[in-house]
N, C-alpha and C positions, 0 to 999 in steps of 0.2 A: 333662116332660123333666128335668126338676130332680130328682125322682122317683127315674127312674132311674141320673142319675151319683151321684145320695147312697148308693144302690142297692149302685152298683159300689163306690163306694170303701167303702161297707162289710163288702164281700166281699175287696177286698183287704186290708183291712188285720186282719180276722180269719183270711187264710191268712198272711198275717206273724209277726200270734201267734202261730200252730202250729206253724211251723217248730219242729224239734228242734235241740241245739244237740249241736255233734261233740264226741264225747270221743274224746283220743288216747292211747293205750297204746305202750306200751315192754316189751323182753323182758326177763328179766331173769338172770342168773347165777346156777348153782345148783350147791352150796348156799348162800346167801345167809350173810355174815356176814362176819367179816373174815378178808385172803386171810394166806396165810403169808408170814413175811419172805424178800425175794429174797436167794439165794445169788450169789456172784461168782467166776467169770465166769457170764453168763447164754449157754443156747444161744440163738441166734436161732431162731426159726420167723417161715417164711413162709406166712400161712394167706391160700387163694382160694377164696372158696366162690358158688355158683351157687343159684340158688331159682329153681322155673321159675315161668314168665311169669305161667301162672293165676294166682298169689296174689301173686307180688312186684307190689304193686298198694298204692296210698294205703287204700285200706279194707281191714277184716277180711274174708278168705271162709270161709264154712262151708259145710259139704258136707251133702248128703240123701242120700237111697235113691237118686235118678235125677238127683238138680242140684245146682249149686252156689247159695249165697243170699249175693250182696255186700253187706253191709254201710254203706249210705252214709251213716252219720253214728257208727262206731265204728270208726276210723281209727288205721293206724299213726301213729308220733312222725315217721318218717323211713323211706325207702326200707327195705324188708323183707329186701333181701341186705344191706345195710348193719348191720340191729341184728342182723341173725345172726348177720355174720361178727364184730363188736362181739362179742357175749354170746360167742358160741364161744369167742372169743378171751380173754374172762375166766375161763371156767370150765378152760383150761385152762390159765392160769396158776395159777389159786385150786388146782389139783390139783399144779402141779411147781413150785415155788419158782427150779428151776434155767431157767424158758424162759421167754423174752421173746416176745410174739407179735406181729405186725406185719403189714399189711397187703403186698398183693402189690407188689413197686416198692422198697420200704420195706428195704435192706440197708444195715450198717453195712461203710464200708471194710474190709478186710482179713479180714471174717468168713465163714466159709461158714455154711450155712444148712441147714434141715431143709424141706424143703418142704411142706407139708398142702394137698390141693386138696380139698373137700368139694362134691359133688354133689350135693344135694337134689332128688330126681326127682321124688320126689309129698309135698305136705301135705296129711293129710287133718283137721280139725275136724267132728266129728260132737258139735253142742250138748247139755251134760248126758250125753253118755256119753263119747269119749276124745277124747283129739288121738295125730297120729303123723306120723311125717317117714320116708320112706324114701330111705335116704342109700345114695352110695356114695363110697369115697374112696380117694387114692391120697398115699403116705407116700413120699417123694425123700429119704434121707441124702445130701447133698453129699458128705461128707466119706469114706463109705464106699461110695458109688451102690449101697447097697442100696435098693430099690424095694418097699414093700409095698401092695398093692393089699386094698381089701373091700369090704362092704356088707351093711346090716342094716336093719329095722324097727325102729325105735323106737318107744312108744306108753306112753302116758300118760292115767289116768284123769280126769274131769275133776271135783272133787269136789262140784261143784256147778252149778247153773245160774245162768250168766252171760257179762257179755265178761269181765270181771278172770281167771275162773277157764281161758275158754279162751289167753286170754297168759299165764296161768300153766302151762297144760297143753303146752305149746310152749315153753316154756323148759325145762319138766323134763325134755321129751325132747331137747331141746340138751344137759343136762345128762347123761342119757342115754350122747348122741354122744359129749361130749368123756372120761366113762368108760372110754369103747369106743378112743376111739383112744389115752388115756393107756396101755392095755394093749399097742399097737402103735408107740407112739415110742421112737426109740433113748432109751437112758439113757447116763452115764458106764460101767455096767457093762456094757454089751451094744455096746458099739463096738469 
């Protein structure tokens, strides 16, 4: 009898050892480096973005031929619409020195605002070959209720095999995004 509870605790406590321990990853802003200095006045933007359910999820998902493979011990920092609209919202100030960006809610008295609503329909992570986001998005001038509506494919190689490389291949294509829509916000000149 002694036997086998030495037995068992020696089974549990070598599936103890084995555990893996989680690493958490963060998106990051692209291009990396330091942003430009803010101009005054800044326009306000108000950015709201959506990540569907599949992946806005505590762990990373990657995608196969026929399924998806979660991730349980390579895990985001923080809710995954959160570091989007985070990073988003850096890489588009890192591109206009003139826009402050701000979470949905988030308005300064007397200001009007630009509106950004960004819809990420699908992420797809295919390990060692790309990442890509297909987006669509709709641009609100308050000031002049011009409305621009789009949507595109973003996709990004991934240069290597790993997790680092697929949180890198996801911010590039956020980086990508905010590209895309710096070509579509009002400026001082087109108001």
């Amino acid at each position: 009898m002694k036997s086998v509870a030495a037995a068992a605790c020696l089974c549990l406590l070598s599936a103890c050892a084995a555990v893996r321990p989680d690493h958490y990853h963060i998106l990051s802003s692209q291009p990396q480096g330091t942003r430009e200095a803010r101009t005054t006045p800044a326009t306000q933007v108000i950015l709201r973005v959506s990540v569907p359910s599949l992946v806005d999820r505590a762990e990373i998902v990657l995608n196969t031929a026929d399924a998806v493979i979660v991730l349980e011990h390579e895990r985001w920092a923080a809710p995954l619409t959160d570091l989007v609209a985070q990073t988003l919202a850096e890489d588009i100030e890192r591109r206009r020195a003139d826009l402050l960006v701000a979470g949905q809610g988030v308005i300064h008295p007397g200001e009007t605002a630009i509106k950004v609503t960004v819809d990420l329909v699908q992420v797809t992570v295919r390990r060692g070959e790309h990442a890509s986001i297909d987006a669509h998005w709709r641009i609100l001038d308050a000031r002049t209720a011009k409305d621009v509506v789009g949507g595109e494919v973003f996709s990004a190689p991934l240069a290597r095999d790993g997790y680092a490389a697929v949180v890198q291949g996801l911010s590039d294509c956020l980086g990508l995004l905010a590209d895309r829509l710096m070509a579509q916000l009002p400026t001082a000149e087109r108001r």
